[in-house]
N, CA, C and O atoms as a MOPAC input file, in Angstrom:
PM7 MOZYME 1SCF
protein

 N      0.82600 1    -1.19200 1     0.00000 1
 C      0.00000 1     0.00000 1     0.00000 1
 C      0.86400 1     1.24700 1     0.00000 1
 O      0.87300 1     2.00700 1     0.96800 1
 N      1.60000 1     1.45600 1    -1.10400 1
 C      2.06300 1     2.77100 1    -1.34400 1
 C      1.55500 1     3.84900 1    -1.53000 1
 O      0.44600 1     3.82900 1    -2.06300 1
 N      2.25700 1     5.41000 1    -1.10700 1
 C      1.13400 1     6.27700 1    -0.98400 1
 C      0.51000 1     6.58800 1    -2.55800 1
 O     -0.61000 1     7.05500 1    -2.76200 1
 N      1.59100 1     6.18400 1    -3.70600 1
 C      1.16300 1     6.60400 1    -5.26100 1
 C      0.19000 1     5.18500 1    -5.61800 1
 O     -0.59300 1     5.07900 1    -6.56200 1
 N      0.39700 1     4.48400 1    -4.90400 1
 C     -0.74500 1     3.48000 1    -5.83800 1
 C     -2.29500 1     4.04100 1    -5.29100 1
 O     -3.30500 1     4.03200 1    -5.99500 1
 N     -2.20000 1     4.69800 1    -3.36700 1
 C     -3.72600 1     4.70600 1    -3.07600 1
 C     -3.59800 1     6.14100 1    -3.51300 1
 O     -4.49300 1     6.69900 1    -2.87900 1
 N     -3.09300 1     6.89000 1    -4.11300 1
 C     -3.41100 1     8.35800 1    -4.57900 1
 C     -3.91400 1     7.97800 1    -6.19600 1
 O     -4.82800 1     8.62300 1    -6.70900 1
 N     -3.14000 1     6.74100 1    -7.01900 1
 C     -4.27400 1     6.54800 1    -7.88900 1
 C     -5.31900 1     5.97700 1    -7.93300 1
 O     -5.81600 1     6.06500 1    -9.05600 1
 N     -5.85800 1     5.46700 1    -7.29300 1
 C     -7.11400 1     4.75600 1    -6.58000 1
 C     -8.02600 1     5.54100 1    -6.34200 1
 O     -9.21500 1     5.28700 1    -6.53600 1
 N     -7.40800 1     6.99700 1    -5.71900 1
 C     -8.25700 1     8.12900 1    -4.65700 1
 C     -8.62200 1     8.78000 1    -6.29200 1
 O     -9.72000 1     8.79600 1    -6.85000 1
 N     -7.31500 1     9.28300 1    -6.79900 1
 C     -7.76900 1     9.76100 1    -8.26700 1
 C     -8.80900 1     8.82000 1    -9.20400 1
 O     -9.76500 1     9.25900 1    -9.84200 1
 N     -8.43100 1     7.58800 1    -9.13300 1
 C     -9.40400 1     6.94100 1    -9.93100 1
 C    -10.88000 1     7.49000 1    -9.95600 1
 O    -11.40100 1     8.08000 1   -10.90200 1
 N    -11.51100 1     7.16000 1    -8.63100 1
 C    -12.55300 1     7.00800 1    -7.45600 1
 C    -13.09600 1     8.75900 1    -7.74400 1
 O    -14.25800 1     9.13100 1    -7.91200 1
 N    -11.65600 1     9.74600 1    -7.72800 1
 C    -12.35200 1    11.20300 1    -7.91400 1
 C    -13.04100 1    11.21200 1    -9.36100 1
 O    -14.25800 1    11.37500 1    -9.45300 1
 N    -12.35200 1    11.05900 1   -10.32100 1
 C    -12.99100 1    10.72300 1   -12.23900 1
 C    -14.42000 1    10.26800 1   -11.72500 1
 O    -15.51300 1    10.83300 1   -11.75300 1
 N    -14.02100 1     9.08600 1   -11.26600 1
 C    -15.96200 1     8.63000 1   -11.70500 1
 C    -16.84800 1     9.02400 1   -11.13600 1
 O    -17.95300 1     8.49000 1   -11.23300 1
 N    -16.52300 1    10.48200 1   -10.08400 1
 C    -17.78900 1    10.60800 1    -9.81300 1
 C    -17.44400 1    12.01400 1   -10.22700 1
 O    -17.60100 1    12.78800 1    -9.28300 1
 N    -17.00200 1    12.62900 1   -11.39200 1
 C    -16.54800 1    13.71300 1   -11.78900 1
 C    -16.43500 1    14.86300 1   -11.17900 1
 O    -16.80000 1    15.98100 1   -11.54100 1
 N    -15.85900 1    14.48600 1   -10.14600 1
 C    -14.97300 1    15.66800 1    -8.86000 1
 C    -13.99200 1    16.21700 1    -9.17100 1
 O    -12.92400 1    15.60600 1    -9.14500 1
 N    -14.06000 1    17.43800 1    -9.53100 1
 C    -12.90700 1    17.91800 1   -10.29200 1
 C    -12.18700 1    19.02200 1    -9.02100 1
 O    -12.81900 1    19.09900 1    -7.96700 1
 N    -11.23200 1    19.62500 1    -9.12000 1
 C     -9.97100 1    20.19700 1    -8.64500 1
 C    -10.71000 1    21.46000 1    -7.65200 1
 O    -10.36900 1    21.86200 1    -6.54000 1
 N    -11.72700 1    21.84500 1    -8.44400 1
 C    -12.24700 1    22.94600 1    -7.92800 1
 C    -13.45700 1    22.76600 1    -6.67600 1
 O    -13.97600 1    23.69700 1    -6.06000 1
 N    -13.67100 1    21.64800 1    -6.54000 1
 C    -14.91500 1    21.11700 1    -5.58000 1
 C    -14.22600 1    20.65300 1    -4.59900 1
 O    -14.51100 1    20.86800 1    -3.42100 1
 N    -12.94600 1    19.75500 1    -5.11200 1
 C    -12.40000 1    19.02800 1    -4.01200 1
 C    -11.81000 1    19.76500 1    -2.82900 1
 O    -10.99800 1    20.68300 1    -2.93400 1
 N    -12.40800 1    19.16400 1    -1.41100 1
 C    -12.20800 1    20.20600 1    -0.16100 1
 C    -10.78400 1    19.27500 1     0.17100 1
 O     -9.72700 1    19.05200 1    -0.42000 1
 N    -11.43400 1    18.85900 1     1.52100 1
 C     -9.84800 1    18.57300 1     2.57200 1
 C    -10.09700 1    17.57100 1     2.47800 1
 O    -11.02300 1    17.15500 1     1.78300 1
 N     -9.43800 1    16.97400 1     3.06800 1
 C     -8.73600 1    15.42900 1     3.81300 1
 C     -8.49900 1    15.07400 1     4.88600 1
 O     -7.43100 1    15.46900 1     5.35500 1
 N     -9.27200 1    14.29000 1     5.63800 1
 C     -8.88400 1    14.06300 1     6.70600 1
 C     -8.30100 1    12.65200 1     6.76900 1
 O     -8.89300 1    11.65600 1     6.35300 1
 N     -6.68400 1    12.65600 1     7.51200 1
 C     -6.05300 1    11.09800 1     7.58300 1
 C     -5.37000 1    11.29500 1     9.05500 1
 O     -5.35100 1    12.29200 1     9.77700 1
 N     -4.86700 1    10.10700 1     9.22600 1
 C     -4.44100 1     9.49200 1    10.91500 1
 C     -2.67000 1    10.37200 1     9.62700 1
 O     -2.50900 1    10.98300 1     8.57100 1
 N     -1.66000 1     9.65300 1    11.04900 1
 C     -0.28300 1    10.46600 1    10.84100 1
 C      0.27900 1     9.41800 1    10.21700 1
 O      1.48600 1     9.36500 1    10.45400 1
 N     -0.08500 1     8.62700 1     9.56600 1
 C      0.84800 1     7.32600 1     9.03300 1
 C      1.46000 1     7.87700 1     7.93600 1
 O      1.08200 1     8.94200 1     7.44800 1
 N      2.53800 1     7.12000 1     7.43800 1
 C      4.11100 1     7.83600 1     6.52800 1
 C      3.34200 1     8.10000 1     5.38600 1
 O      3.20900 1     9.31400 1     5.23300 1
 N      2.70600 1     7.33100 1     4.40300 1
 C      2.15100 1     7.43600 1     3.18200 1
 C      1.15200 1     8.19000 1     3.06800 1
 O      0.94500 1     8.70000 1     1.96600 1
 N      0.38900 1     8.42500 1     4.01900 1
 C     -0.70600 1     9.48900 1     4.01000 1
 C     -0.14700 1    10.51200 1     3.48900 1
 O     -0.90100 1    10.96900 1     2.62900 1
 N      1.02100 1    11.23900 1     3.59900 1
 C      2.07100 1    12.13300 1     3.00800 1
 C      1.87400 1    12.20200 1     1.36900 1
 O      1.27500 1    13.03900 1     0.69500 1
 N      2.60700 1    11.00100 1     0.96700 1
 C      2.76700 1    10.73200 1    -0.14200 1
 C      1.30400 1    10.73600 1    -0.75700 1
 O      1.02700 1    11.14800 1    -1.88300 1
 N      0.66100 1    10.35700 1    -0.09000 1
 C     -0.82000 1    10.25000 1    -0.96900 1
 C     -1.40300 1    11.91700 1    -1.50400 1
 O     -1.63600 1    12.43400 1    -2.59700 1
 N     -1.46600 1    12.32800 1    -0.17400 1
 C     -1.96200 1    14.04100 1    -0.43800 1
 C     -0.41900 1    14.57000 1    -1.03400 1
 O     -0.65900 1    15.63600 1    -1.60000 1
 N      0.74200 1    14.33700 1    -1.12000 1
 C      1.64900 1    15.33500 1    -1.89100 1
 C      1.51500 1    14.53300 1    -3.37000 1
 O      2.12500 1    15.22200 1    -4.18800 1
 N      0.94400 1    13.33300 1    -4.02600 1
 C      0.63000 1    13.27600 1    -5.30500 1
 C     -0.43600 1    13.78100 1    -5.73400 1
 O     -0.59900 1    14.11700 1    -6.90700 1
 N     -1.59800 1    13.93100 1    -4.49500 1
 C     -3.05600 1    14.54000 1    -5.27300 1
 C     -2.86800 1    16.56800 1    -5.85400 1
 O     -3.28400 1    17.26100 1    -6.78200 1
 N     -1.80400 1    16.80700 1    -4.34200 1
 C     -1.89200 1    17.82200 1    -4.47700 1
 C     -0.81400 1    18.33500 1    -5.78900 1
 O     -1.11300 1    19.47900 1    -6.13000 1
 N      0.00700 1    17.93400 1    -6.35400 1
 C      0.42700 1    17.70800 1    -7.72100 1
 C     -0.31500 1    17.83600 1    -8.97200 1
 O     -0.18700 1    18.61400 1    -9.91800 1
 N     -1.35300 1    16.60100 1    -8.67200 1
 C     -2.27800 1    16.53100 1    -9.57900 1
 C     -3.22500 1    17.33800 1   -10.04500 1
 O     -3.69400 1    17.58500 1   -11.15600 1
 N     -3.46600 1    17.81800 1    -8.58200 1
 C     -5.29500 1    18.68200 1    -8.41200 1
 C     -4.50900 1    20.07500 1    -8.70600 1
 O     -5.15900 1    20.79700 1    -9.46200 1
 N     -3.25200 1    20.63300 1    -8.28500 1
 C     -2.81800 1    21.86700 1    -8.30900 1
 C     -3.30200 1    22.49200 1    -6.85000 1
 O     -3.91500 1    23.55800 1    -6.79400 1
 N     -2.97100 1    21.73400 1    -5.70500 1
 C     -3.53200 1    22.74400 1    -4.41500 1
 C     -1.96500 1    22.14000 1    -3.46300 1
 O     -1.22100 1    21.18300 1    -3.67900 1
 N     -1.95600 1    23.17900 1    -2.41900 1
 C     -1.30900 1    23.17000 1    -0.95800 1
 C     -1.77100 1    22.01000 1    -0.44000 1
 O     -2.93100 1    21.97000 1    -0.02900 1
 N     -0.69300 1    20.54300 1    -0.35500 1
 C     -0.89300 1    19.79900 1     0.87100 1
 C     -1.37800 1    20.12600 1     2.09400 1
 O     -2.40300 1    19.87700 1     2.72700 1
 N     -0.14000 1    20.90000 1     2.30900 1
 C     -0.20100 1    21.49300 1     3.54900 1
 C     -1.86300 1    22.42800 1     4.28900 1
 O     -2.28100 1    22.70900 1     5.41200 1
 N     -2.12200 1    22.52900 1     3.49900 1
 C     -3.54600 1    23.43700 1     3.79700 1
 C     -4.84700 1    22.31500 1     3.70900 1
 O     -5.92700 1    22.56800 1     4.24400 1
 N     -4.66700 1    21.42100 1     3.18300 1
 C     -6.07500 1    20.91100 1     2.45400 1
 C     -5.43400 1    19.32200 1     3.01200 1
 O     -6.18700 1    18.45200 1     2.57400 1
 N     -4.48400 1    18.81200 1     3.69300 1
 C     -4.68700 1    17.76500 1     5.39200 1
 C     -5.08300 1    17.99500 1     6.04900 1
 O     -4.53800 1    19.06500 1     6.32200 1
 N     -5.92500 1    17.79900 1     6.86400 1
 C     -6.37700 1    17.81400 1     8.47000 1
 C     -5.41900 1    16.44400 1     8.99200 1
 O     -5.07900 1    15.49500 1     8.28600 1
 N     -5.08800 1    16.67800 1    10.53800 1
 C     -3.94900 1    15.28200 1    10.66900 1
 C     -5.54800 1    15.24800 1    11.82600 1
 O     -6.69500 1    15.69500 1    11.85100 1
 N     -4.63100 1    14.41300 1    12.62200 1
 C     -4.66500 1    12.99200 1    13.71300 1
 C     -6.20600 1    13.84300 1    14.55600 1
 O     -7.36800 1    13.49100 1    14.75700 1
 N     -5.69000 1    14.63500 1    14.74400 1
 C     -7.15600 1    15.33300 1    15.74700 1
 C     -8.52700 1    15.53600 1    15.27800 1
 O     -9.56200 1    15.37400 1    15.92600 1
 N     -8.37500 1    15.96300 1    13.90200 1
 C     -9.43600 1    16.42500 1    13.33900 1
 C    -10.13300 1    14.73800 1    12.97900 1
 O    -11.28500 1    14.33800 1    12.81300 1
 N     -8.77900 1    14.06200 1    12.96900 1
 C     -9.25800 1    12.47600 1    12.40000 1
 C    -10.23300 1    11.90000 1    13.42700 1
 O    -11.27500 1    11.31800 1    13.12700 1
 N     -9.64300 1    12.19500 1    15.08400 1
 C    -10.95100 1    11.66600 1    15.91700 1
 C    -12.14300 1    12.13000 1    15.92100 1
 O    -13.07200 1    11.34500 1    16.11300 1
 N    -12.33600 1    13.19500 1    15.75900 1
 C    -13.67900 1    13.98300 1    15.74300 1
 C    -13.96800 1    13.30400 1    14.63300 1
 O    -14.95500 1    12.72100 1    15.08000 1
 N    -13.85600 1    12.82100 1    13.23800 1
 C    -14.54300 1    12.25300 1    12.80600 1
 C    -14.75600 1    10.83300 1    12.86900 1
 O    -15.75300 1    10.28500 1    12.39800 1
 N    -14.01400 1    10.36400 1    13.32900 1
 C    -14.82000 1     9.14900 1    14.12000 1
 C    -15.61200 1     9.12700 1    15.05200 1
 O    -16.34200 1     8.14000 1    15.14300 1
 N    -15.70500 1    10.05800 1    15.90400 1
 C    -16.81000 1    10.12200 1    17.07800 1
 C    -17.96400 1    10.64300 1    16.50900 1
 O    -18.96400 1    10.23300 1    17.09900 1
 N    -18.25700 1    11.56000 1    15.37800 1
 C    -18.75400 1    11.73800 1    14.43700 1
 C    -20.51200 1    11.25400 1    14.24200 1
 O    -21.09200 1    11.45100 1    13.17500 1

């Protein structure tokens, strides 16, 4: 589970439901290494700030309690 294979997966998954660059909000992921890699290939792709458009570990519990 590399972060470029589930960033093409995530990209796949964005196409078919024709979510394009301009709709797509944030992300919320736990702190694991590839989560990195995943949002620094989308954000490549899509043309946005990683850094702005992760939520890490905290925002991740609130949505599990959710």
């Amino acid at each position: 589970y590399t972060g470029a294979n589930i960033a093409a997966i995530i990209n796949a998954t964005l196409k078919s439901f024709k979510i394009s660059a301009y709709s797509l909000g944030y992300f919320i992921l736990n702190n694991t290494t590839n989560n990195n890699a995943i949002i620094n290939a989308l954000a490549i792709k899509y043309n946005f700030n990683a850094r702005y458009r992760r939520l890490r570990y905290a925002y991740y519990i609130i949505n599990l309690t959710a």
